[in-house]
N, C-alpha and C positions, 0 to 999 in steps of 0.2 A: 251527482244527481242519480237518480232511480229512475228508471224509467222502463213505463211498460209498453211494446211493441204486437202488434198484432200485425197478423199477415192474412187478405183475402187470396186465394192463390185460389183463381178461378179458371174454369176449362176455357174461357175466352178472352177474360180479363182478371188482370191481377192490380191488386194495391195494398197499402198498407196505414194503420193511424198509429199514434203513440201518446202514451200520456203519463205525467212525473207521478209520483207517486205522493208528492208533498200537494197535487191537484189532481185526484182521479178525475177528476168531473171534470175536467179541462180537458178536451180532447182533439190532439192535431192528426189531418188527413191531410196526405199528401195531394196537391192536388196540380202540382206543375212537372211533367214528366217530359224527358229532353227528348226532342222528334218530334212530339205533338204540335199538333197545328197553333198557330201564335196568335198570341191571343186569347186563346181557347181553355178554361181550366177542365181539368177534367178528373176526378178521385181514382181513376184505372189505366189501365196500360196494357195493351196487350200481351197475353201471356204466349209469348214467341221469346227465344233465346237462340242466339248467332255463337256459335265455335270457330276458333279462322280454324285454315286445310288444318294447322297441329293442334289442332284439338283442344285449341285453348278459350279462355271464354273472350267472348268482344262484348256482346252486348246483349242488352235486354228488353224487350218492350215497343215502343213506339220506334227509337232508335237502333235495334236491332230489324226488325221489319223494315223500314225506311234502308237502313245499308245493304242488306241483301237484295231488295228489290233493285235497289240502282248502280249492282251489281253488271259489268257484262256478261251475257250469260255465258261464254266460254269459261269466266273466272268463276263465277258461281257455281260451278259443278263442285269443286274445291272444297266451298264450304260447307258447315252443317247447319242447316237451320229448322227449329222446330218448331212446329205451332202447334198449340190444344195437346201437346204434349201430356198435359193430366188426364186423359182419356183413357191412355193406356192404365191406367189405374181400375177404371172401372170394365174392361175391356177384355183383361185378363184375367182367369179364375186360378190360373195360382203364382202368384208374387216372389219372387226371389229374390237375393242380391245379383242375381246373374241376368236380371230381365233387362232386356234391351231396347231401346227409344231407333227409330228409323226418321234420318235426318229425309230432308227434300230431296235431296239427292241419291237419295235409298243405301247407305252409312249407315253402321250401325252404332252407337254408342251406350256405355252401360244407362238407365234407368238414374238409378243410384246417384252418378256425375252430374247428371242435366239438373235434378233437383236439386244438389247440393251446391251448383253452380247459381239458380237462382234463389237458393237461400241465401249465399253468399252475397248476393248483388241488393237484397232487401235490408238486409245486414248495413251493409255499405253506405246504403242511400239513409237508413234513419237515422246512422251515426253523423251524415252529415248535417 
C-alpha cells in the first residue's frame, strides 16, 4: 500500500494523520497516544521528547512527560528531556547543523538529533 503521512509538529503539541493513496479522502488521525489519560482520545501529544543519561532516545509525547516526571529527582538529573523544543527554531536567527537544544537539566544536545529522534518516532507509530 501507498500511503501518505503528515506530521503536525507543533511548539506544544504534535500528531499525525495518514491516508492510502488508493483513498485520499479517507483520512486516519491518530487519536490514542500511550500515557494519555484513559479514556480520553485526543489527536495530539505533547511535543516533549525523553533521551536516558546515554543519550538514547525513550520516549515521546504524553509518555515521555509522564516518565520523566515520575522520575526521582536525584535520577532525573541524568536525563534529557525537552519540551517546546521547536521554539528554538523560531528563537534563533541563524540555524546550523551545529545548533544546540538545552535538555531540563541544562545538557546540551545537537538540534539536528532531537528532530531526527521525533521524526523517527512518528515514523514508527504510523507504520504501526
Amino acid at each position: 500500500f501507498l500511503v501518505v503521512v503528515a506530521i503536525d509538529f507543533g511548539t506544544t503539541s504534535s500528531g499525525y494523520a495518514y491516508s492510502f493513496t488508493k483513498e485520499p479522502e479517507c483520512i486516519h488521525v491518530m487519536r490514542r497516544w500511550e500515557g494519555g489519560d484513559p479514556g480520553v482520545s485526543s489527536q495530539k501529544t505533547p511535543t516533549t521528547i525523553l533521551l536516558t543519561p546515554e543519550r538514547k532516545f525513550h520516549s515521546f509525547g504524553y509518555a515521555a512527560r509522564d516518565f520523566y516526571h515520575d522520575l526521582d529527582p536525584t535520577e532525573s538529573k541524568h536525563w534529557l528531556y525537552f519540551e517546546k523544543f521547536k521554539m528554538k527554531l523560531h528563537t534563533t536567527g541563524n540555524l546550523t547543523m551545529e545548533t544546540d537544544l538545552t535538555a531540563a537539566n541544562g545538557k546540551k544536545v545537537k538540534a539536528l538529533e532531537i528532530f531526527a529522534y521525533a521524526l523517527q518516532f512518528f515514523k514508527e507509530q504510523a507504520l504501526k
